[in-house]
DRENFIGU-359130 format. One record per atom (N, C-alpha, C, O): y negated, z, x negated; residue in one letter. Coordinates in steps of 0.02 Angstrom, whole numbers, plus 50000, padded with zeros to 5 digits. Layout:
N
YZXa
...
This chain:
199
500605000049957x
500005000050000x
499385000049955x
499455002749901x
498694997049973x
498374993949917x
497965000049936x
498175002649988x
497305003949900x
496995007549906x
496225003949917x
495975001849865x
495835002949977x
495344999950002x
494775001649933x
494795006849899x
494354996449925x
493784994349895x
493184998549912x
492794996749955x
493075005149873x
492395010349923x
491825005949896x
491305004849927x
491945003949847x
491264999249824x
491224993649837x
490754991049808x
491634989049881x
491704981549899x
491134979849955x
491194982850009x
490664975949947x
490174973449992x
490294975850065x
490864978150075x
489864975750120x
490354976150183x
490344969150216x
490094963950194x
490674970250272x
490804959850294x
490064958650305x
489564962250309x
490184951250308x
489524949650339x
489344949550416x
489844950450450x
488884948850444x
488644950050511x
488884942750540x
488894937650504x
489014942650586x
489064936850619x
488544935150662x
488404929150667x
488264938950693x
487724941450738x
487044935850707x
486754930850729x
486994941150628x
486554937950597x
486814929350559x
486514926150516x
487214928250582x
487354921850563x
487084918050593x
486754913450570x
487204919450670x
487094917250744x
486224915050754x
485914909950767x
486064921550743x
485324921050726x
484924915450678x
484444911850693x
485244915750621x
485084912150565x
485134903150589x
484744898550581x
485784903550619x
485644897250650x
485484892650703x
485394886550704x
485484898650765x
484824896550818x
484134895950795x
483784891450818x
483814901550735x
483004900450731x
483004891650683x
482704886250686x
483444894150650x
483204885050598x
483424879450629x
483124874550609x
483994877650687x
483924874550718x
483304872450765x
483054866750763x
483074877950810x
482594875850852x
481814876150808x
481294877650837x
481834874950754x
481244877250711x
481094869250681x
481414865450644x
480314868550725x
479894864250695x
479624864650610x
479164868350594x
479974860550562x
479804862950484x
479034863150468x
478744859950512x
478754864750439x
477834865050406x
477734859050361x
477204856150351x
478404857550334x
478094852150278x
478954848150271x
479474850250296x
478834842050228x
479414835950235x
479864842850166x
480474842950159x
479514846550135x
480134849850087x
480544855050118x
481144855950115x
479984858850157x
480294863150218x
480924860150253x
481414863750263x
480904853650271x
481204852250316x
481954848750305x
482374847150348x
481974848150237x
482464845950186x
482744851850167x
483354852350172x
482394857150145x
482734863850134x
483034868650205x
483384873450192x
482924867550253x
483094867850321x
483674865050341x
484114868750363x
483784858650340x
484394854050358x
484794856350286x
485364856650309x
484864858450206x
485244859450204x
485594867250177x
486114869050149x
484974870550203x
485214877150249x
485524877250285x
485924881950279x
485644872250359x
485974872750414x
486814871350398x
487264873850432x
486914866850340x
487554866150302x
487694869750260x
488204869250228x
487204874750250x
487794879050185x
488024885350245x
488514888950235x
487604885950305x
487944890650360x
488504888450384x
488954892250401x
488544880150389x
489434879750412x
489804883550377x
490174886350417x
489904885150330x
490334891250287x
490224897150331x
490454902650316x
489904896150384x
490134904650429x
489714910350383x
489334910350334x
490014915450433x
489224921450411x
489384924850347x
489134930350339x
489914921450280x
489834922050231x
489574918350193x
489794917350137x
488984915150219x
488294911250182x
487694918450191x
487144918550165x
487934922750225x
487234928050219x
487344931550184x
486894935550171x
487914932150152x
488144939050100x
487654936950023x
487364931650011x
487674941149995x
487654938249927x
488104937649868x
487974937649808x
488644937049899x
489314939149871x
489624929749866x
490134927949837x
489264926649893x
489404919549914x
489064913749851x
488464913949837x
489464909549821x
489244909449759x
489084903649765x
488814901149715x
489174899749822x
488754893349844x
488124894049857x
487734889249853x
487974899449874x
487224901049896x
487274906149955x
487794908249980x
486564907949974x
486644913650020x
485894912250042x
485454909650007x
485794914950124x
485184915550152x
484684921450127x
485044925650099x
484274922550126x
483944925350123x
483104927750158x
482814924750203x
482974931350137x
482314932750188x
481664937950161x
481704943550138x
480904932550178x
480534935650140x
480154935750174x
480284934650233x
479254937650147x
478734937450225x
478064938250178x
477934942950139x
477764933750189x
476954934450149x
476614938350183x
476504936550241x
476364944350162x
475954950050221x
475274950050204x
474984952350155x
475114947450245x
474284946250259x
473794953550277x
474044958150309x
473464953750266x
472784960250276x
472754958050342x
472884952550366x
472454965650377x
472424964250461x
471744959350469x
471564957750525x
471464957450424x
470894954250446x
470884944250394x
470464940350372x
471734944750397x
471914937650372x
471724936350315x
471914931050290x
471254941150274x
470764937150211x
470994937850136x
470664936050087x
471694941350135x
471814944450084x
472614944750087x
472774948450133x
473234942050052x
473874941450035x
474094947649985x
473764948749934x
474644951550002x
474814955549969x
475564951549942x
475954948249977x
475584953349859x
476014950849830x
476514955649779x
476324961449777x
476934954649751x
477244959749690x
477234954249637x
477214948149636x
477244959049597x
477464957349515x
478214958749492x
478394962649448x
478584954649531x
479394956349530x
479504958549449x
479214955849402x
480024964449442x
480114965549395x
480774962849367x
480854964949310x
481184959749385x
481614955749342x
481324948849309x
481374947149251x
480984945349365x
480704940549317x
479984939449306x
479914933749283x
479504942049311x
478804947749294x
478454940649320x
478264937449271x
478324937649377x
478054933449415x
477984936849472x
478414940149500x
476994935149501x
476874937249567x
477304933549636x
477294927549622x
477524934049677x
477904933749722x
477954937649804x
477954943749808x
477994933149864x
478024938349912x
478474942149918x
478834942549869x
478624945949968x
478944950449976x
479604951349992x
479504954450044x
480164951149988x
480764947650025x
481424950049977x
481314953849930x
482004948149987x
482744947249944x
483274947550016x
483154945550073x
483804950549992x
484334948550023x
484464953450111x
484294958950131x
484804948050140x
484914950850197x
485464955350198x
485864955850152x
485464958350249x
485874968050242x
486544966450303x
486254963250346x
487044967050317x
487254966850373x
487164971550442x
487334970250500x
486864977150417x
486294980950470x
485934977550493x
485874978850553x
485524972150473x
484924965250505x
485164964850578x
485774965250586x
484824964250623x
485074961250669x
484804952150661x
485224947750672x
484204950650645x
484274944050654x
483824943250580x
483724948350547x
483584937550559x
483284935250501x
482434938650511x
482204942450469x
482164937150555x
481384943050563x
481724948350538x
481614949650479x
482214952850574x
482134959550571x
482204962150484x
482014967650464x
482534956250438x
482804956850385x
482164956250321x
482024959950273x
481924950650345x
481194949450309x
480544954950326x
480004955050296x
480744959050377x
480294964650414x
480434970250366x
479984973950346x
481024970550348x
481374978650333x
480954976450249x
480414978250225x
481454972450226x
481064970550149x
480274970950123x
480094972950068x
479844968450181x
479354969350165x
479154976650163x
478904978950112x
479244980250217x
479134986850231x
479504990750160x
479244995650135x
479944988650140x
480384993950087x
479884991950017x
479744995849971x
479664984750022x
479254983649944x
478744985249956x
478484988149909x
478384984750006x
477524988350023x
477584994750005x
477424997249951x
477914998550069x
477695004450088x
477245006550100x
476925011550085x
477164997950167x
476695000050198x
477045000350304x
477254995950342x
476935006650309x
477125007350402x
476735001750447x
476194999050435x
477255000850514x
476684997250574x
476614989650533x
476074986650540x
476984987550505x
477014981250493x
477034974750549x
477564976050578x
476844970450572x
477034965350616x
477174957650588x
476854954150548x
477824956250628x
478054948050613x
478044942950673x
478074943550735x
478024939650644x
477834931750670x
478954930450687x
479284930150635x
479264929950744x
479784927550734x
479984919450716x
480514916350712x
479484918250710x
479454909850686x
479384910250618x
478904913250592x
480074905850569x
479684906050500x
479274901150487x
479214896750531x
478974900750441x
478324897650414x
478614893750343x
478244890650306x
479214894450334x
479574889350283x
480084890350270x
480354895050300x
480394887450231x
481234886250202x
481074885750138x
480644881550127x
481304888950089x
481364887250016x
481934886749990x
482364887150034x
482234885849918x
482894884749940x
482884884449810x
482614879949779x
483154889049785x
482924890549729x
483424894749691x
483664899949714x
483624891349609x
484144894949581x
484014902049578x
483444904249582x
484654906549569x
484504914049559x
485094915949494x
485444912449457x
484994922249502x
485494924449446x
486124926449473x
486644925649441x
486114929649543x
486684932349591x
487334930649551x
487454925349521x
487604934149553x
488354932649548x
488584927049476x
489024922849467x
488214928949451x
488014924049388x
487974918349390x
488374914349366x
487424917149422x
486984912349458x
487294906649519x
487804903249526x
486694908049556x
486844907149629x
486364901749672x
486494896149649x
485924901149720x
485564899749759x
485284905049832x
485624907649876x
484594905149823x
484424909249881x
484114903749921x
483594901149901x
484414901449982x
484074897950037x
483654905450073x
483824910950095x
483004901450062x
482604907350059x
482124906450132x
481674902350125x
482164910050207x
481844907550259x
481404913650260x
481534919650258x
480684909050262x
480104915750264x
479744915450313x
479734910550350x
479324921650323x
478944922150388x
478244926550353x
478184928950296x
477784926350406x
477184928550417x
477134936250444x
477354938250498x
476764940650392x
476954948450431x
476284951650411x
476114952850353x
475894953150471x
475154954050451x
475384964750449x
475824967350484x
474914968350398x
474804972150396x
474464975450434x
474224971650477x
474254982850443x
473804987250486x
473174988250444x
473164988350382x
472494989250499x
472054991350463x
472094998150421x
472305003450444x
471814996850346x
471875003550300x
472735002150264x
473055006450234x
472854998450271x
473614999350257x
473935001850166x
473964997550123x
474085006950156x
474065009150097x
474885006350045x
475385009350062x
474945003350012x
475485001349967x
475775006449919x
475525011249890x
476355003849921x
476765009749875x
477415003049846x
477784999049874x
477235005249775x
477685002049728x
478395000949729x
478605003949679x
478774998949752x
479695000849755x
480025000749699x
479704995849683x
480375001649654x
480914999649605x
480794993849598x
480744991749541x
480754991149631x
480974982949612x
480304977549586x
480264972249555x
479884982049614x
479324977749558x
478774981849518x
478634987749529x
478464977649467x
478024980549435x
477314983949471x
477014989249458x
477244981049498x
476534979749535x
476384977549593x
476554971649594x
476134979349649x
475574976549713x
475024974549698x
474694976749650x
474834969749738x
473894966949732x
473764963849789x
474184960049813x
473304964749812x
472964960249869x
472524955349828x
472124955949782x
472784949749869x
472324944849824x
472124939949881x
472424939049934x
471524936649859x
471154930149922x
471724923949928x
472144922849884x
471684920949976x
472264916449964x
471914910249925x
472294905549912x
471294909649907x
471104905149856x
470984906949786x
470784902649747x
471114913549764x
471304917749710x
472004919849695x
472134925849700x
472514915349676x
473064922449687x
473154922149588x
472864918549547x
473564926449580x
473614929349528x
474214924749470x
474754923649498x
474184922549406x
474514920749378x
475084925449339x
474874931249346x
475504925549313x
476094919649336x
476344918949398x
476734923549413x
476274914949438x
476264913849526x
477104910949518x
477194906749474x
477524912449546x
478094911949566x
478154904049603x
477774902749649x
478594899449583x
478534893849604x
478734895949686x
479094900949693x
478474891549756x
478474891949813x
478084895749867x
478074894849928x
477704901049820x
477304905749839x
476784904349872x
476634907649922x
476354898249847x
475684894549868x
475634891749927x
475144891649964x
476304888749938x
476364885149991x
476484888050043x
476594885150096x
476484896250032x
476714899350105x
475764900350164x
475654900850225x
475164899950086x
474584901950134x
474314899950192x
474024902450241x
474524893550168x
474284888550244x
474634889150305x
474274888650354x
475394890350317x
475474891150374x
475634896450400x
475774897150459x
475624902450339x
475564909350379x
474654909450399x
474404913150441x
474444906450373x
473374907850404x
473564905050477x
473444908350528x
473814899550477x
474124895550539x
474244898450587x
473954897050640x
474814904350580x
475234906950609x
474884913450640x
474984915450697x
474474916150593x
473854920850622x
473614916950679x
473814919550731x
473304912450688x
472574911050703x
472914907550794x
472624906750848x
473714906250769x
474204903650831x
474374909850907x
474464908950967x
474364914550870x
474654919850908x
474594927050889x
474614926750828x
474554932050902x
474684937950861x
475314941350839x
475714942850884x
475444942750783x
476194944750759x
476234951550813x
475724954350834x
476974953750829x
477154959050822x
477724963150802x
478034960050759x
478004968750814x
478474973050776x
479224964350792x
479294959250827x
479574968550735x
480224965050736x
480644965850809x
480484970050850x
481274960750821x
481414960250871x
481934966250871x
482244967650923x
């Protein structure tokens, strides 16, 4: 009789699989790269809801969220500390997630530390970018728009060097390739509707 794995990943969600591929299906892309990284997102999910693990060495979904100041004028970013580039907020989905918002919600909130966060359940892009995972991998990376509260105070996590609010016509060098392209349609995505809490 084999003695169970206390340290072995847990399964993946199916739930959040489900999720993952109703929003990118019914999801109008922002741009022709978006929309290429989208369609072949939607094929690395035929592999079933062990495309959300990170245990999956074809690649894995993931989920991030550019968090905007309550008054749109100002992007909060990290200085990831594995590869010391500014970057939004985001990494891997949890099988606790219930859907891809709630996952890109939790992340932001755990790298801010900032409360009363709000998301946009529409993402605002598809990225799709080598990683190191599993000695080296792919994060199909679906992001969203998550405006902050007025006063909203930041707190550093483990995982990166640094927070900054920066203008979205200022952001900070070394800028993380994909990062730039999130300003325009999270300003978009403000100005469309008002975010609120995760679903």
């Amino acid at each position: 009789m084999s003695t169970p794995d206390l340290h072995a990943d847990p399964p993946p969600n199916p739930a959040l699989h489900a999720d993952a591929l109703t929003v990118l299906r019914g999801w109008t892309p922002t741009s022709v790269a978006a929309a290429e990284a989208r369609d072949r997102t939607l094929d690395l999910l035929a592999a079933g809801p062990e495309a959300m693990s990170r245990t999956h060495r074809a690649g894995h979904v993931t989920a991030s969220a550019l968090v905007l100041d309550a008054t749109g004028s100002r992007v909060l970013l990290c200085l990831h500390g594995k590869f010391h580039q500014w970057v939004q907020l985001g990494g891997h989905c949890e099988p606790a997630d219930p859907t891809l918002a709630a996952a890109a919600l939790r992340e932001a909130t755990e790298e801010s530390g900032v409360t009363g966060l709000r998301i946009d359940p529409v993402p605002i892009d598809v990225d799709i970018h080598p990683v190191t995972c599993q000695g080296g991998s792919f994060h199909y990376d679906v992001r969203f728009a998550v405006l902050a509260p007025p006063g909203a105070q930041t707190q550093v996590s483990e995982e990166s060097e640094e927070l900054g609010w920066f203008p979205p016509h200022q952001l900070p060098t070394p800028l993380a390739g994909g990062t730039a392209q999130l300003i325009t349609p999270a300003l978009a995505t403000l100005r469309r509707a008002p975010l609120h809490p995760a679903p």
